[in-house]
Structure formats: C-alpha cells, structure tokens
C-alpha positions in Angstrom: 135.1 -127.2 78.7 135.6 -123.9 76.3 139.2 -123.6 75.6 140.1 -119.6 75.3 140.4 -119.8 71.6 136.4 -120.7 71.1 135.7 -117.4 73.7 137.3 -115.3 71.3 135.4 -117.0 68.6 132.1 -116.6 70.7 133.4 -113.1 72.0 134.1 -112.4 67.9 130.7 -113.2 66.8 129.4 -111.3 69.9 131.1 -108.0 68.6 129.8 -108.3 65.0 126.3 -108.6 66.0 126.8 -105.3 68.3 128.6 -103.7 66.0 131.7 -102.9 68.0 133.7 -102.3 65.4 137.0 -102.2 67.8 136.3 -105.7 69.5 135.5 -107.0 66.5 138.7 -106.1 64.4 141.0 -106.5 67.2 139.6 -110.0 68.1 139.8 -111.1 64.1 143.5 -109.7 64.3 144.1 -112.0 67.2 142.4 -115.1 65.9 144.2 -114.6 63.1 147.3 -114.5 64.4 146.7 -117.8 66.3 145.7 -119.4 63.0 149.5 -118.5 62.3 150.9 -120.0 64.8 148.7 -123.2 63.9 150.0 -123.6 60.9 153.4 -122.5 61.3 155.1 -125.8 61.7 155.2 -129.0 59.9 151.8 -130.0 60.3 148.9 -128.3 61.5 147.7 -127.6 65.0 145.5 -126.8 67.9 146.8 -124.4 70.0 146.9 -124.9 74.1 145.1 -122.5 76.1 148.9 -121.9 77.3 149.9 -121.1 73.7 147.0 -118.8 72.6 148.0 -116.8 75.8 151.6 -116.6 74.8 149.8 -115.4 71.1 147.5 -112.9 73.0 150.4 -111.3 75.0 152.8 -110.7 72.5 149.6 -109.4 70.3 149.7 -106.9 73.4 152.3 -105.7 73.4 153.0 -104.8 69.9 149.5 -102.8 70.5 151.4 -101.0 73.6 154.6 -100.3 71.4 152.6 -99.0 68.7 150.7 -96.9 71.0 154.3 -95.6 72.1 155.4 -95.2 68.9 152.8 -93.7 67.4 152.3 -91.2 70.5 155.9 -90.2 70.2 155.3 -89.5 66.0 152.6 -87.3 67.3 149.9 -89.1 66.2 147.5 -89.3 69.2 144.4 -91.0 67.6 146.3 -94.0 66.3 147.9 -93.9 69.3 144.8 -94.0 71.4 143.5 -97.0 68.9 146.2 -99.2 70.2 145.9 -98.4 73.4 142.5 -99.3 73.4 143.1 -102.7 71.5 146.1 -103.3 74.0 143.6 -102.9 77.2 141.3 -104.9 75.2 143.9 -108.0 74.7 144.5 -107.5 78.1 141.2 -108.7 79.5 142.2 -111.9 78.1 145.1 -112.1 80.1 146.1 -113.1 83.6 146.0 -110.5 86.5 150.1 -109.4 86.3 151.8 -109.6 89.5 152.3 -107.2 91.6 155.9 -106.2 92.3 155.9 -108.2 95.9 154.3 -111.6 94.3 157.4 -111.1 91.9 160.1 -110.8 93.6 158.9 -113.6 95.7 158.4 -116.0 93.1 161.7 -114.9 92.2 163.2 -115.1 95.7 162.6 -118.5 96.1 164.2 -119.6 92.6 167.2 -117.6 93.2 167.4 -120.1 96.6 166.6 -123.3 94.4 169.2 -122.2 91.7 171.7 -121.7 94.6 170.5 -125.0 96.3 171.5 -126.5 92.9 174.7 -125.2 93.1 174.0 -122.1 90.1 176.3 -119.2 91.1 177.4 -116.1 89.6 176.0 -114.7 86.4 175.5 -118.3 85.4 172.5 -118.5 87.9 171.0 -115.9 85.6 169.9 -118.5 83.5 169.2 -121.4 86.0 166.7 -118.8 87.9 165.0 -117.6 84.4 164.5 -121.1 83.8 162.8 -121.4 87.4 160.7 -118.3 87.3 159.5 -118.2 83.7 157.0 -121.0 84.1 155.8 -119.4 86.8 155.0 -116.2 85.8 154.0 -117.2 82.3 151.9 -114.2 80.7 151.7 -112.6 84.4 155.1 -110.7 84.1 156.9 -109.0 81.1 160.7 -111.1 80.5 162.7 -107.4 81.3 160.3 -107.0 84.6 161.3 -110.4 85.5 165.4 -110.2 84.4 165.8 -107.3 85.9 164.3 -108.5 89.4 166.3 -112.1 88.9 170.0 -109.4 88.3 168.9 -107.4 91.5 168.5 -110.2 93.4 171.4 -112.3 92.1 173.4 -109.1 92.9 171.9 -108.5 96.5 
C-alpha cells in the first residue's frame, strides 16, 4: 500500500526529471513541511495519511492567502504563483463538499448534540466535535462554524 507521503516522493522525483520547476518546488515545500511536523515532538515520527492531509491543507491555504495578499499589494505574478501552487496542493486533497453534503453532515450532528442533551451556544462545541471528523480536509473550519451557528440558530 503507498501511503500519500511516498506519492509526493514519487510525484517529486517525477517533476525533477520533467523539469517542472513549479511541481517540483511546491512538492519539496510540502515534503518539507511534513518532515516538520515529524520531528516536532519528543521523538520522531511517521506521519498518517490523515496527518500529511491536515499538512497539505494548511500548506494550501497559506498558498490561497498569499495569493490574496499578494493580489491585493498589486503584485499579480506572485500572486498567480500561489495560486497555481494552491490548485496544485489541491489535487492532493479530498473533493470539498458541496454546500448540501455540508449542511447535512451538519444537520444530523446538530440532532445528535441535541439527542445528547447540548443546547444553546454550548452545542457549538458538542456539534464541532461531531462534524469535524467528518469533514476532515473536505471543508474549511469557518465554512463549517458558520453552517453549525445557522443551524443552531434555525
């Protein structure tokens, strides 16, 4: 079985021999960044396929922040770099949900947290702990929150 970090290894190594300069850095970045995260605690580590996902989507989206940033300082080619290693990244990822799959998956958390007796803004937090699992790397947290407050509200 190839976990996802040795596909970006093989993906890596496919990029250098092509000469795709953008693959290639981008995938190093994110490799790298997982190596990180390896050896961030006490002793070193193999990532889960779960955890080099959570690695690849933050990775993202500081690629679609820079892009913002960097299209709102006027600079459009660094802009248009990020937003190229963001899409990139994103191939890595899971599909994101559509709006409907969302608040469904939410729908029926807000109903367990209520079945567990989680009212008020203190369900917040019993639904979060519901959906999150879920969701994992197939929904932004503010997408999410602000679905879980529309429908606490409802």
């Amino acid at each position: 079985m190839t976990t996802l970090k040795s596909k970006l290894h093989d993906d890596l190594n496919a990029a250098i021999k092509e000469r795709d300069e953008l693959r290639s850095s981008t995938l190093r970045l994110t490799l790298a960044a997982i190596t990180k995260e390896e050896v961030a605690g006490k002793e070193k580590r193999e990532l889960s396929d779960d955890e080099v996902l959570k690695v690849i989507t933050k990775e993202a989206k500081k690629r679609r922040e820079a892009a913002e940033a960097f299209a709102q300082g006027g600079r459009a080619e660094s802009a248009e770099r990020e937003k190229a290693e963001g899409e990139l990244l994103a191939t890595y990822l899971p599909k994101p949900l559509s709006d409907e799959e969302l608040e469904r998956i939410v729908g029926q958390a807000v109903q367990e947290a209520k079945a567990a007796g989680a009212e008020g803004p203190r369900a917040m937090g019993a639904v979060m702990k519901i959906v999150n699992p879920k969701v994992a790397g197939q929904a932004e947290g503010g997408r999410v929150a602000a679905v879980v407050k529309r429908l606490l509200a409802g």
